[in-house]
Phi, psi and omega in degrees: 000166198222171187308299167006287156313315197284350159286113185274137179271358183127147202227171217250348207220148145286117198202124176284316190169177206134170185227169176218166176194102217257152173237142169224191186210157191278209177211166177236139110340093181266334179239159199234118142281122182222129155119149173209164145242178200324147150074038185007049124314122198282108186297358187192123163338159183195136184233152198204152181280139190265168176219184196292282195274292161312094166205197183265149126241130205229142175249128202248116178274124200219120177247137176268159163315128176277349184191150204321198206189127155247033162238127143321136157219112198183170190215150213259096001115058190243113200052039174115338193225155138316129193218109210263332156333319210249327184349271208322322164294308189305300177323308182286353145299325180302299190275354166291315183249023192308314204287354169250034176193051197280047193243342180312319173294343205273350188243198179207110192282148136223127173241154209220115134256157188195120177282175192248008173218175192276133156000301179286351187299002201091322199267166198279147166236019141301330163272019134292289185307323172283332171308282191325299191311319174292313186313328198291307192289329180291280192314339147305301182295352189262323177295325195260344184194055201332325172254089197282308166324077190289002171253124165305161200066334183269095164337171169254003141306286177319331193277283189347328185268322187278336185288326184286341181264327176338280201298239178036281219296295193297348154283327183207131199260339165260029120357285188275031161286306187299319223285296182246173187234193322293316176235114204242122163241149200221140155122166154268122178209147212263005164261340188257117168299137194072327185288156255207083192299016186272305237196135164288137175250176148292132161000079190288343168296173183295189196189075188312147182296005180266008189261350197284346180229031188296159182244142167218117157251128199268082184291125173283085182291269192259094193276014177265180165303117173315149189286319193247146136318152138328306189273334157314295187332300177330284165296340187250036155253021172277138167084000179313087189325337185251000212305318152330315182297295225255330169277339170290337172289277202331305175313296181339306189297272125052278191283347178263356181275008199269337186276317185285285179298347173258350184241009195071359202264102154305333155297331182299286173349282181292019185249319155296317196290321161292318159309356219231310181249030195228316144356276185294346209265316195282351186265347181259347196280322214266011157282157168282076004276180220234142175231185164204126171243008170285133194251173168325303179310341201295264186291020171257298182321319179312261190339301209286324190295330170310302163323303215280314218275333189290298184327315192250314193079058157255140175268091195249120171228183172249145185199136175246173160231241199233073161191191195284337181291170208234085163288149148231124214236128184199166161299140160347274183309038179211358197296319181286308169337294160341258186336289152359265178303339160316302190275349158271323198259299182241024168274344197282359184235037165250152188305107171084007178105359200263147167208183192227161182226109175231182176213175177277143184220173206257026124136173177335136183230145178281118173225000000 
């Protein structure tokens, strides 16, 4: 599908006012996006567990305009308080799809969001957040346009997901991760059918059941503001002495997880998933300049899942994103074991002792 598709030509239904309301959930990474291009086009493919218990929820209230409009209007809402703070993101997601969603000058918004885990925590909350908000502006459009599907052959389901994670993407680019489960790849790679740097798809390959119910516990190293953005992070792999290197791993990674996930072998697994988030880490120290957001607890935490792991052969591994916190990604069935050791072990080296326990799920819900 091309940018194109995603311009609506026009719409049949008319609407004075109403509300809609999406919960979406964040996502984990297993093959790692670092690097973007223009219209946060993904420089390297990426596959990631959609997850459960962490997520957004957003309610968008909408009044039409008494009269046309060449302004966004609308107002933020976050737990409760006005958060003026928060503008400035919706406007530039407003004005990334105003051309696929030009009905936006015609209303006047309020939107009320709210995560289900705390603000402070450390974990990223855009790719909740901007996931719930494009559905919400799709179910708007669907209401403005039952037949919402400008392609031929693609239901209006089908259109309906890929335009909400399209859109997604331009607010936040691992956004368009979140919309479905279990497992969503984003990006172009000449081995995965369809797939698609505009939208994240679902996994088209098999998938053993033990990834279906995979667990990821989020240890709170650090809840403060990250030194560098993501999006600093971003930009500076451009000109990256390894930047070539590392985006050709991903694929690579890509093509050896299509095997890993379909026969089950956990060991394979942890070995991509950690190379994979050891990496991402090593593209930011060995970039110009250079950072490090992984903290001392960071790396205490790593040694001890090493330990624990060498010790028992329970396959409990790690995976970060581009900040100081720790998942740890396991089986269901290894889960009391887990834990166990979270609370005899890696708990004294999260921040006030807090972590979060989630799992994989199956993706955005309307509600």
């Amino acid at each position: 599908m091309r940018e194109q598709d995603f311009i609506p030509k026009q719409f049949s239904n008319t609407l004075e006012n109403g509300e809609v309301t999406w919960s979406s959930p964040s996502n984990i990474a297993l093959v790692k996006y670092w690097g973007k291009k223009e219209n946060q086009i993904p420089a390297n493919p990426s596959v990631s567990f959609t997850l459960q218990n962490c997520k957004t929820t957003t309610r968008m209230k909408f009044q039409k305009k008494a009269a046309p409009s060449a302004t966004f209007d609308f107002e933020l809402y976050f737990e409760g308080e006005k958060k003026e703070d928060f503008k400035p993101k919706i406007q530039q997601f407003f004005e990334r799809i105003a051309q696929y969603a030009p009905f936006l000058k015609d209303y006047r918004f309020t939107i009320y969001t709210e995560n289900s885990f705390p603000h402070s925590s450390g974990i990223a909350s855009s790719a909740s957040g901007m996931s719930a908000l494009a559905l919400c502006v799709m179910s708007l459009e669907k209401e403005l346009n039952p037949e919402v599907s400008t392609v031929a052959g693609i239901t209006n389901e089908a259109f309906f997901y890929k335009k909400a994670s399209f859109l997604a993407r331009l607010g936040s680019g691992s956004a368009c991760r979140s919309l479905e489960g279990e497992l969503i790849e984003w990006g172009e790679h000449k081995n995965i059918p369809a797939s698609s740097d505009l939208f994240g798809i679902k996994y088209p390959f098999e998938i053993a059941e033990v990834f279906k119910s995979f667990q990821d516990t989020i240890l709170l190293v650090d809840k403060g503001q990250k030194q560098v953005s993501s999006s600093v992070g971003h930009n500076l792999m451009h000109g990256h002495p390894f930047a070539d290197s590392r985006f050709a791993q991903a694929h690579e990674n890509l093509d050896k997880l299509k095997t890993v996930f379909a026969s089950g072998n956990l060991e394979e697994f942890i070995a991509i998933v950690e190379s994979e988030a050891l990496t991402l880490h090593a593209m930011m120290m060995s970039s110009h300049p250079y950072f490090i957001l992984m903290k001392p607890n960071t790396l205490e935490i790593i040694n001890k899942v090493w330990e624990f792991r060498k010790a028992t052969k329970i396959p409990v591994c790690f995976t970060l994103d581009a900040g100081a916190n720790v998942h740890l990604l396991y089986p269901e069935n290894s889960k009391e074991k887990v834990l166990e050791f979270i609370k005899n072990e890696l708990v004294v080296y999260c921040e006030k002792g807090q972590y979060i326990c989630d799992q994989v799920g199956k993706g955005a819900e309307k509600l």
